[in-house]
KELORO-966555 format. One record per residue (C-alpha): x, y, z; residue number from 1. Coordinates in steps of 0.1 Angstrom, whole numbers. Layout:
+-------+-------+-------+-----+
:    px :    py :    pz :  nr :
+-------+-------+-------+-----+
:     X :     Y :     Z : NUM :
...
+-------+-------+-------+-----+
//
This chain:
+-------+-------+-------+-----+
:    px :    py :    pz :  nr :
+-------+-------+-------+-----+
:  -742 :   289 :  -391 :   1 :
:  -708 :   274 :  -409 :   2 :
:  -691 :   287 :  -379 :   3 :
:  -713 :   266 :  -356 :   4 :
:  -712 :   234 :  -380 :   5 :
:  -671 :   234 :  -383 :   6 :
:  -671 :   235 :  -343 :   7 :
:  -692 :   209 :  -344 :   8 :
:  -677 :   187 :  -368 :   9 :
:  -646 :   193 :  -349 :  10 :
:  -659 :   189 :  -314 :  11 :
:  -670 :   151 :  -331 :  12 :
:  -634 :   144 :  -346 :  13 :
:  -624 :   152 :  -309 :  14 :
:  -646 :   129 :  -295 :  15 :
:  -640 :   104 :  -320 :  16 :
:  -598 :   101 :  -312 :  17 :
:  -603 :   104 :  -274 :  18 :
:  -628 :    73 :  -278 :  19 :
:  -607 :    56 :  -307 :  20 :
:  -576 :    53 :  -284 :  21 :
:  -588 :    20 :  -259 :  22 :
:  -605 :    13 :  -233 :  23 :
:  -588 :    34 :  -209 :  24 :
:  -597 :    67 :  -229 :  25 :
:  -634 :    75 :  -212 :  26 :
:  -615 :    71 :  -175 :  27 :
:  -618 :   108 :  -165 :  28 :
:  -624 :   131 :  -132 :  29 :
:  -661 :   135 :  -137 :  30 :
:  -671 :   106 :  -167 :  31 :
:  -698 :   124 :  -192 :  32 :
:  -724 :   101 :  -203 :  33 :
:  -707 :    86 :  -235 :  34 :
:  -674 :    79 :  -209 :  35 :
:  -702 :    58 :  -184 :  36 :
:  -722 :    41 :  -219 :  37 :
:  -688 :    32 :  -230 :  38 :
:  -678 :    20 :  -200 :  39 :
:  -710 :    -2 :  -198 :  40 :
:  -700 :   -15 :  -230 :  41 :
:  -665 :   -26 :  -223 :  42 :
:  -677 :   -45 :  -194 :  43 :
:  -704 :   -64 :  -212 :  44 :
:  -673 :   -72 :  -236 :  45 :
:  -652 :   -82 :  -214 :  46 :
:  -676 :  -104 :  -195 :  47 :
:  -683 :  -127 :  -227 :  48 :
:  -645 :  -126 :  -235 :  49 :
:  -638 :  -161 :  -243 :  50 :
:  -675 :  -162 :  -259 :  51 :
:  -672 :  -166 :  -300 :  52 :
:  -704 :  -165 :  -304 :  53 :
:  -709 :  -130 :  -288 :  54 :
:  -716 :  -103 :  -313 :  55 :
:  -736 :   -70 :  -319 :  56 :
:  -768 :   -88 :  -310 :  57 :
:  -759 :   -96 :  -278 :  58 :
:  -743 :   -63 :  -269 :  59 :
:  -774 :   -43 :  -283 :  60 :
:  -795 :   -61 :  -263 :  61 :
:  -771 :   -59 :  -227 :  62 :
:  -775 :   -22 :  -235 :  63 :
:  -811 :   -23 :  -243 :  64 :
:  -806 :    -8 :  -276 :  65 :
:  -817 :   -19 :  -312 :  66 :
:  -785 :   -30 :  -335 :  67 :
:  -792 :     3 :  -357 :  68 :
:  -793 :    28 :  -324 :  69 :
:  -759 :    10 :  -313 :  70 :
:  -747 :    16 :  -347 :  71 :
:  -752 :    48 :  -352 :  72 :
:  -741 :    57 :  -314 :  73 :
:  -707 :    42 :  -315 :  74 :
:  -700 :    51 :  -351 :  75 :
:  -707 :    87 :  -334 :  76 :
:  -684 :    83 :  -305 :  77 :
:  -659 :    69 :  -320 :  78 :
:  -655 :    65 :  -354 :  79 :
:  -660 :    22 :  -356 :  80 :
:  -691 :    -6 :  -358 :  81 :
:  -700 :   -23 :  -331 :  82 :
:  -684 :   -56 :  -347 :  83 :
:  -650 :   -31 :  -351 :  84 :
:  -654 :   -22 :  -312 :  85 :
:  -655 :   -56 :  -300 :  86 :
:  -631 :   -72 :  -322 :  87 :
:  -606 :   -40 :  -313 :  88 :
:  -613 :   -46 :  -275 :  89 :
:  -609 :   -83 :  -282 :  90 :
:  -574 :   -75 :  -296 :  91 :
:  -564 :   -51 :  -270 :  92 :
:  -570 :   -76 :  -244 :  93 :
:  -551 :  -105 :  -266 :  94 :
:  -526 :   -76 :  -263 :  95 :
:  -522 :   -78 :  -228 :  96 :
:  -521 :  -116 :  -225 :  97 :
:  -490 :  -115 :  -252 :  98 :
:  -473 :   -89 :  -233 :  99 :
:  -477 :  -115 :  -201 : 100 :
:  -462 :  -143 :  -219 : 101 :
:  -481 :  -169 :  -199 : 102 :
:  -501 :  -180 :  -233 : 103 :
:  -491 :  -196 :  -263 : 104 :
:  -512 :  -177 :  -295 : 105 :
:  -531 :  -199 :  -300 : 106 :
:  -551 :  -201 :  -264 : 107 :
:  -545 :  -164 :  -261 : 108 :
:  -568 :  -162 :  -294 : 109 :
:  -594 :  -189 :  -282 : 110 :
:  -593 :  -169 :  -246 : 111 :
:  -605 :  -136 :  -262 : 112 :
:  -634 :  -152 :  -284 : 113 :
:  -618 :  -157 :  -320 : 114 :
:  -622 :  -193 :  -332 : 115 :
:  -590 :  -192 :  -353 : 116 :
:  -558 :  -186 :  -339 : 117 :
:  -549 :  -179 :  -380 : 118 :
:  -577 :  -149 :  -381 : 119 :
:  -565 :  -136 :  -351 : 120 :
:  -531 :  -134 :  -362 : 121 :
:  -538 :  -120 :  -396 : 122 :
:  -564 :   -92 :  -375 : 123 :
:  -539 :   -87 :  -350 : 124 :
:  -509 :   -78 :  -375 : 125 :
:  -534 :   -55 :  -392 : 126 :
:  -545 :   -37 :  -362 : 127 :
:  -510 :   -33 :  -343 : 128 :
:  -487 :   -35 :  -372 : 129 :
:  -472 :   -65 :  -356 : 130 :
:  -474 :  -101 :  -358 : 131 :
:  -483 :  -118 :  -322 : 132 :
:  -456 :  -140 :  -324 : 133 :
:  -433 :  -108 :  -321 : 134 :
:  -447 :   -91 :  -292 : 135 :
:  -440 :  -125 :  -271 : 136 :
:  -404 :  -123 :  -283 : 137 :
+-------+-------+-------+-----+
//
């Protein structure tokens, strides 16, 4: 029985850093059904991008899921909240746009749904060690 718990527990931690790494983690010969649910997911995000007002509501219901099941699902899968999963995807795509150079910060952060450019720096620099304004450079 504490043989089959550990392998469990480590099949999850697994799980969790193959899911934890972006977007692109779940793409796969023959997507399981987490890979296809978190695929869902991103698309829902990304289709409300530029949306502030887009949250976990809104997500739970484009899944047809109550906030707590979407909770407890993603916390599974990979390790964040649902508000910690959008605001990471957010990120990675304000990511992208930096690495394009097309944007100044401040539109990059109103394109991917933060109302602040400030908070977006600040959440940025925490989540990629970096301050935006050095990945344009």
């Amino acid at each position: 029985l504490l043989i089959r718990l550990e392998k469990l527990v480590a099949s999850r931690r697994q799980l969790q850093q193959r899911y934890a790494s972006g977007a692109n983690a779940y793409q796969s010969a023959e997507p399981s059904v987490d890979d296809i649910f978190l695929q869902k997911l991103w698309e829902h995000i990304q289709a409300n991008l530029s949306d502030a007002e887009f949250g976990v509501a809104q997500l739970a219901e484009a899944v047809l899921m109550s906030q707590m099941q979407l909770y407890r699902k993603l916390k599974a899968l990979t390790g964040k909240t649902p508000s910690q999963f959008i605001r990471s995807y957010r990120l990675q795509k304000g990511l992208e746009l930096l690495q394009k150079g097309e944007l100044t910060i401040s539109e990059i952060a109103y394109e991917t749904g933060f109302t602040d450019p400030s908070y977006f720096s600040r959440v940025f620099h925490t989540e990629f060690g970096k301050p935006p304004s050095e990945i344009i450079k």
